[in-house]
C-alpha positions in Angstrom: -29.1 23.9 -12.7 -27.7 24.2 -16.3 -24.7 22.7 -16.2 -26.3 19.9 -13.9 -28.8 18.9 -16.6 -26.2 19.2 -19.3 -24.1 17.1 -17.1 -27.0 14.1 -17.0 -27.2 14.4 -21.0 -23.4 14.2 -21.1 -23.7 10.8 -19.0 -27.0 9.6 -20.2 -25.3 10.1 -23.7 -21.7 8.3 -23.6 -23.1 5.4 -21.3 -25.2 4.6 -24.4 -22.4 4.1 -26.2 -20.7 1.9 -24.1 -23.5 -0.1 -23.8 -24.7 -0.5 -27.8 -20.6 -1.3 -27.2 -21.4 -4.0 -25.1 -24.3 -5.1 -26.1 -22.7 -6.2 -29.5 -19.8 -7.9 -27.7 -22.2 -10.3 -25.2 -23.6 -12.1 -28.3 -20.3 -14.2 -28.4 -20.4 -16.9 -25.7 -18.5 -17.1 -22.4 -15.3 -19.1 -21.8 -15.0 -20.5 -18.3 -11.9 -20.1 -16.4 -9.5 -22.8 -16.0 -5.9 -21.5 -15.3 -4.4 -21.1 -11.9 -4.3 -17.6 -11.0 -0.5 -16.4 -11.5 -1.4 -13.0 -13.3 -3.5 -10.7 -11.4 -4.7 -6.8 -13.0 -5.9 -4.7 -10.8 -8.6 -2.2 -12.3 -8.7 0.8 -9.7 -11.1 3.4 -8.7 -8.6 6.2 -9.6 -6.4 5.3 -12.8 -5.4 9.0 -12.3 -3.4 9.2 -9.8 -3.5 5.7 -8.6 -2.6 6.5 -5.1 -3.9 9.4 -4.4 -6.3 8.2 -2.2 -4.8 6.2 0.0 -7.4 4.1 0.6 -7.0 2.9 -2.8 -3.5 2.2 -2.1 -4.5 0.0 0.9 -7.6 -2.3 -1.2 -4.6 -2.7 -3.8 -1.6 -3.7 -1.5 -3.8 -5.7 0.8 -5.3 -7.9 -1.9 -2.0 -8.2 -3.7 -0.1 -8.8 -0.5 -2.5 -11.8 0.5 -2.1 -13.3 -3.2 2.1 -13.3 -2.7 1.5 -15.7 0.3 -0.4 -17.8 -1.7 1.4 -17.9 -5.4 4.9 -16.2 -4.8 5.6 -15.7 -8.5 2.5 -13.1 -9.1 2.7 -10.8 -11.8 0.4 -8.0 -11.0 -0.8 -5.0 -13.7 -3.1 -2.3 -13.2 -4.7 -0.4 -15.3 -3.7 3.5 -15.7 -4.7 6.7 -17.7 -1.7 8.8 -17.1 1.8 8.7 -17.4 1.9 9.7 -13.4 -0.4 6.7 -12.3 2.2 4.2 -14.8 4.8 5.7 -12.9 3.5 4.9 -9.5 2.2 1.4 -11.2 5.8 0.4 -11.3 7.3 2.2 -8.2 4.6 -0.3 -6.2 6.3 -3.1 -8.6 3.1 -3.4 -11.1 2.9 -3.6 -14.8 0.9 -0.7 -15.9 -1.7 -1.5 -18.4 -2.5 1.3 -21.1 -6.1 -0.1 -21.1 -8.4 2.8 -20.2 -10.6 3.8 -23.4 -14.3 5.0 -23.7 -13.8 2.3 -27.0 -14.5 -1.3 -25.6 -12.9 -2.9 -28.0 -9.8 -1.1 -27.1 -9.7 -1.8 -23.4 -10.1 -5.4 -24.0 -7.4 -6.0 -26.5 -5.4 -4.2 -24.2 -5.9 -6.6 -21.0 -5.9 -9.5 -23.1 -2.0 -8.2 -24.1 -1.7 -8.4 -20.6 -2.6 -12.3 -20.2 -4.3 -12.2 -16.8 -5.7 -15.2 -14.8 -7.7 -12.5 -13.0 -9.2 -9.1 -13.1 -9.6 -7.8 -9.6 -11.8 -4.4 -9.7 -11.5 -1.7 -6.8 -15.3 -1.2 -6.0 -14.5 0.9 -3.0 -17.8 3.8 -3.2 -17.7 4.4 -7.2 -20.0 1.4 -7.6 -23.3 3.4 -6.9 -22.4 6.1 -9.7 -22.4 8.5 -7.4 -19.0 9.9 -8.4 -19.9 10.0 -12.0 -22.4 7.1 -13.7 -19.9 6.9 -16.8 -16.9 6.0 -14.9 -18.8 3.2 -12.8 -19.8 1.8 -16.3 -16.4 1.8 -17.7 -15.0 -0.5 -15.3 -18.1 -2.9 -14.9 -18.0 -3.5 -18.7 -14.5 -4.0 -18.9 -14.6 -6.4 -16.2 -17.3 -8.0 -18.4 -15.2 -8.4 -21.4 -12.8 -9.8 -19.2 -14.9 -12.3 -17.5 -16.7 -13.4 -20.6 -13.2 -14.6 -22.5 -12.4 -16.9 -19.1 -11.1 -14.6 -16.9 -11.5 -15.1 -13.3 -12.7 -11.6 -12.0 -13.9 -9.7 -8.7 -15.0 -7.1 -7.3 -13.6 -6.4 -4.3 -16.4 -5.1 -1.1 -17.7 -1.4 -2.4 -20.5 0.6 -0.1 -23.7 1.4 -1.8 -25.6 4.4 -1.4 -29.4 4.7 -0.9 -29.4 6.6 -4.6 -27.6 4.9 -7.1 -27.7 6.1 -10.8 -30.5 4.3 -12.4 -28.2 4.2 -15.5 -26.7 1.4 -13.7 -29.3 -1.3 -13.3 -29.4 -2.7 -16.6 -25.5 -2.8 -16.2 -25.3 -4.8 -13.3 -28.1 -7.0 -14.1 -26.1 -8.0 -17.8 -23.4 -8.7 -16.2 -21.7 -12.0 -16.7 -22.8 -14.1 -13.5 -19.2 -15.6 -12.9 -18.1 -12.5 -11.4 -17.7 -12.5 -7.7 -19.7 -9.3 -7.0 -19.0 -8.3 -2.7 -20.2 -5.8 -1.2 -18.8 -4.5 2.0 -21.3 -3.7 4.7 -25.1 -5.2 5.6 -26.5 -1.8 4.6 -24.6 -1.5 1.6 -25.4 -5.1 0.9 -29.6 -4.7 1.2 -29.4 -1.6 -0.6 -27.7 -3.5 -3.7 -29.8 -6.1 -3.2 -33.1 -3.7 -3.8 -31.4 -1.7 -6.9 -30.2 -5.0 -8.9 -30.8 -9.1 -9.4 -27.0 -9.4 -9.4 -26.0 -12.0 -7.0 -23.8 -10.5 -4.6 -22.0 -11.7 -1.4 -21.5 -10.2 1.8 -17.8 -9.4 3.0 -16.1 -6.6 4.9 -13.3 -4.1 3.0 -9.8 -5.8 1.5 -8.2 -2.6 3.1 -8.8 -4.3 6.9 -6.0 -7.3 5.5 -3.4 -4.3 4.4 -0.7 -5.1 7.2 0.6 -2.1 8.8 4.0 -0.6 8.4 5.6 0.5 11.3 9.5 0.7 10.0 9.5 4.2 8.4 10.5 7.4 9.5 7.4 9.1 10.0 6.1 6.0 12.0 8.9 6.9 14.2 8.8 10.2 14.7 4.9 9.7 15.3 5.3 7.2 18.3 8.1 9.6 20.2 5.8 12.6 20.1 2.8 10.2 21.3 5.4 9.1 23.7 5.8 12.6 25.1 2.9 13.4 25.2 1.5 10.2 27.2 4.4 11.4 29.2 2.3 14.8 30.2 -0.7 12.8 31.1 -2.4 13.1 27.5 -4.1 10.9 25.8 -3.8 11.4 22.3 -6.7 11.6 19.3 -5.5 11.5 15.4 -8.1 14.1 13.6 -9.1 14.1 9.9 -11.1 16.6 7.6 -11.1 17.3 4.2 -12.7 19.1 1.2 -14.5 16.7 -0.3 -16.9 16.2 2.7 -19.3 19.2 0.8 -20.0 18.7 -2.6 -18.4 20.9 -5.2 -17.2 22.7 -2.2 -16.6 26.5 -2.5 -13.5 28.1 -0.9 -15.8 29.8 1.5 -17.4 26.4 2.8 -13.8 25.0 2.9 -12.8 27.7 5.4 -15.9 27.2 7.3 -15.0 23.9 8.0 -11.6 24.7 8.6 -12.9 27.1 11.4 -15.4 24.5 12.8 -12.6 22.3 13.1 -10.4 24.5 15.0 -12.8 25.7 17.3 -14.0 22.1 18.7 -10.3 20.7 19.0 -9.6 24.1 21.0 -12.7 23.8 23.1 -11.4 19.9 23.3 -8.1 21.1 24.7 -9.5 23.5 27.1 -11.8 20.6 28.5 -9.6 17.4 28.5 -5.9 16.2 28.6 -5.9 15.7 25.2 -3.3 15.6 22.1 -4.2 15.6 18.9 -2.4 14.5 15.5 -3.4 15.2 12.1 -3.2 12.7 9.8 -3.8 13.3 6.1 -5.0 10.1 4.1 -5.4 11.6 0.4 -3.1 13.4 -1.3 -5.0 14.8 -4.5 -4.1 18.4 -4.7 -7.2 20.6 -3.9 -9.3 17.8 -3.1 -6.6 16.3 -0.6 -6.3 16.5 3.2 -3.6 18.9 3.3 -6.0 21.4 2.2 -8.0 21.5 5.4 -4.7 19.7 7.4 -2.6 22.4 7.3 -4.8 25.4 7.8 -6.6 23.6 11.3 -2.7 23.0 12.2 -1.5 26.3 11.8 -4.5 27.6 13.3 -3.8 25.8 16.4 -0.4 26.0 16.7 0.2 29.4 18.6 -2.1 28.3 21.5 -1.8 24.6 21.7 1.6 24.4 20.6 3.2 21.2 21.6 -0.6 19.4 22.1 -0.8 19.2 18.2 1.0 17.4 15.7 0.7 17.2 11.4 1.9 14.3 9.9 3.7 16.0 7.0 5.3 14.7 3.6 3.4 11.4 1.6 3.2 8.9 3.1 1.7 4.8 2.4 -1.4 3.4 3.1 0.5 0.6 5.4 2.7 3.6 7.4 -0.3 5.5 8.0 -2.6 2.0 9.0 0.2 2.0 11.5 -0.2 5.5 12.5 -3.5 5.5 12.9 -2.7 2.6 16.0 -0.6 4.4 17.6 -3.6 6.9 18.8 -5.9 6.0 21.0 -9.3 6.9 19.0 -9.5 9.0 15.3 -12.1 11.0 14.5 -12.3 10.6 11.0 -13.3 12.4 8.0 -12.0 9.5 5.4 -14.2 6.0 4.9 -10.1 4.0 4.7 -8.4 5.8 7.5 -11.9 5.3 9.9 -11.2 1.4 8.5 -7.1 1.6 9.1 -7.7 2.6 12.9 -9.8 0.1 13.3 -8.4 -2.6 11.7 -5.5 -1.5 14.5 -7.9 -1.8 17.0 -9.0 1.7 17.7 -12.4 3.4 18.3 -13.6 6.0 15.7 -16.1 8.7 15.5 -16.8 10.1 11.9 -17.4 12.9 9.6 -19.9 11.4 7.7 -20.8 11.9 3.4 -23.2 9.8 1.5 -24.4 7.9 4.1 -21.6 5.1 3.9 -20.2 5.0 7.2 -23.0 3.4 9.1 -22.8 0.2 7.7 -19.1 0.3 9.0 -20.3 1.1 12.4 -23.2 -0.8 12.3 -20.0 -4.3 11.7 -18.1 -3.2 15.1 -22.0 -2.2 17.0 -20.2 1.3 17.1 -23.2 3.7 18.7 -25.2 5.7 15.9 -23.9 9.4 17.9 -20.7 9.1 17.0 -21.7 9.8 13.2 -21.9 13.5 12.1 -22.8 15.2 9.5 -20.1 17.8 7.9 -22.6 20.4 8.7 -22.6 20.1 12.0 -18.8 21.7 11.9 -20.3 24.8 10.6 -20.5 27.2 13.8 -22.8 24.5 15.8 -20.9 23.6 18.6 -22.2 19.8 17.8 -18.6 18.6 16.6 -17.0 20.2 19.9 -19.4 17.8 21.6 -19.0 14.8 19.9 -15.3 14.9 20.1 -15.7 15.5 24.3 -18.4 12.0 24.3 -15.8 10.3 22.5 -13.1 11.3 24.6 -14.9 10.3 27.6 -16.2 7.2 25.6 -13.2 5.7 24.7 -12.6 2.8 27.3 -16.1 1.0 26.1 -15.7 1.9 22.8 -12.4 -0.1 22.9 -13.8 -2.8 24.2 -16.4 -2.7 21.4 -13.9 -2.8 18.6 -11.7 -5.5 20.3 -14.6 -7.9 20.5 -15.5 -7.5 16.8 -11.9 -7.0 14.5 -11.0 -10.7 14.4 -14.9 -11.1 12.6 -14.5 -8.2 10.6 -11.0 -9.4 9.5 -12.1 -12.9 8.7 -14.9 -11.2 6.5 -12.7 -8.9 4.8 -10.6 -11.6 3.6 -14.3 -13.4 1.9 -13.1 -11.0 -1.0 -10.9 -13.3 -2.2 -12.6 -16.7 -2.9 -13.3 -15.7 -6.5 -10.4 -15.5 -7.4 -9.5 -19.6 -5.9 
């Protein structure tokens, strides 16, 4: 309770600053935008890492990829706070920008070095503060700097949960009202709507443009073990759990969900023709996939042996899209893998955590049951039960998703008028 508390100072504290910051810098009148868009600088979620999370990966090469169709000369920076993230800045074939500072005079001079035509932020779910409240105010106020000197900016379709930090109201309602602000799903969408006067649009995520990528290796191998298996009369489920579905997880409450896990796809197993592959979509050290992944592999291994498949090494956001289609349903414990399978056209069933997934269900009419709270792994039985409806579901379920992906698709791709 402490540390919590101390933790709220901390925030209430260094949000103040950015804000008197601000609040000095918004006396100086807008510009408007003028130039055609032929520098783009991507302001991510995690400037850590930068692809950690792969969904990140897929917001970023989606966007970036639709923008090449349209202006094949695009320079494209992003902003980064480490040496690793500028390395895998320029592996992707960005600029990395140098521009993340708690001083806002800083950041600014830094993307104005850069000479962008537009600022596209990665709301993604950091855009409710739930992650941390200082973070979420970072980026909105440097896309405000941004937008105020003439700089076309937007943020891309970010979930909204039904507590956002209060410390952001007064954020998003200064905000300069030429950014695009989208938001990606109707419940999202109301509850932004209640929290702040911010216009706002409704779109689906950039991730469902990200084309998949079906060349590589591990694509490959993937499809000839799904071949196999087909072969033996399976059909075949990709699985997904990870650490951060508990808050501040302990090691104990990781293995717990480990064990749930490995327990329901057994029971699974014993009660269907069924293969299952594990598919990792973040790879963050402790807080990654492999985590969980590898354990619920090994696990099953000695008794299901050839019936279960990891999906090993690092891989992209567009070869694991491409994965994710080569199963016949996921039940997912990531938001962007639940959004890759079914921007391939496959049902999923999720592990749910801050309430974000039902306005992703709620887009294909997806059926409330299929959501589940990471709880319900602990020893209940309830995820063994899910998995065996959605098993048996999966015919109408594909029928749902295949009458509502070209909609979806067509939203998702609303994120980019602002920057026209």
């Amino acid at each position: 309770m402490f540390k919590q508390r101390l933790r709220r100072l901390k925030h209430r504290c260094l949000i103040a600053l950015l804000r008197l910051q601000w609040n000095r810098r918004r006396k100086v009148p807008e510009a408007r935008a003028s130039s055609p868009v032929a520098r783009v600088l991507l302001i991510p979620s995690d400037p850590w890492t930068l692809v950690g999370a792969k969904g990140d990966e897929a917001m970023m090469e989606a966007v970036v990829e639709q923008l090449r169709h349209r202006v094949p000369g695009l320079v494209v920076g992003v902003v980064t706070a480490t040496t690793a993230a500028s390395q895998e800045a320029a592996r992707l074939g960005y600029a990395p920008v140098d521009a993340w500072s708690m001083w806002l005079a800083r950041s600014n001079r830094r993307i104005a070095e850069f000479h962008p035509d537009a600022v596209v932020v990665l709301g993604a779910d950091v855009m409710d503060g739930y992650y941390n409240p200082v973070f979420t105010t970072r980026v909105l106020l440097m896309a405000d700097g941004a937008a105020r000197r003439g700089v076309r900016v937007t943020i891309l379709g970010f979930s909204f949960n039904d507590r956002p930090s209060p410390y952001l109201q007064p954020v998003f309602d200064g905000l300069s009202r030429s950014i695009a602000v989208n938001v990606r799903d109707q419940v999202s969408f109301d509850r932004f709507k209640s929290f702040s006067a911010t216009p706002a649009k409704l779109v689906a995520d950039a991730a469902f443009m990200l084309e998949a990528d079906p060349s590589t290796d591990s694509v490959h191998a993937t499809r000839e073990w799904i071949g196999e298996r087909r072969a033996a009369g399976d059909t075949i489920l990709g699985f997904n759990i990870h650490p951060m579905l508990i808050t501040r997880a302990t090691r104990q409450q990781v293995d717990e969900l480990i064990r749930g896990a490995v327990a329901a796809l057994q029971a699974v197993a014993q009660h269907r023709r069924a293969s299952f592959v594990l598919i990792p979509h973040d790879y963050r050290g402790g807080m990654g996939d492999s985590a969980c992944l590898v354990a619920v592999h090994d696990a099953l291994a000695p008794r299901l042996r050839e019936r279960v498949m990891l999906v090993t090494g690092r891989h992209s956001a567009a070869a694991l899209k491409a994965i994710a289609g080569l199963v016949d349903g996921v039940v997912a414990g990531r938001m962007h893998l639940a959004i890759a399978s079914l921007g391939m056209g496959r049902p999923v069933a999720a592990l749910t955590y801050q309430d974000k997934f039902r306005g992703l269900f709620d887009l294909f009419d997806l059926p409330p049951r299929f959501l589940l709270a990471p709880d319900a792994l602990m020893g209940t039985g309830r995820l063994e039960t899910m998995m065996l409806d959605f098993f048996d579901s999966l015919p109408s379920l594909d029928r749902l998703v295949a009458q509502r992906v070209g909609t979806v698709k067509e939203a998702a791709c609303r994120n980019l008028l602002g920057l026209a």
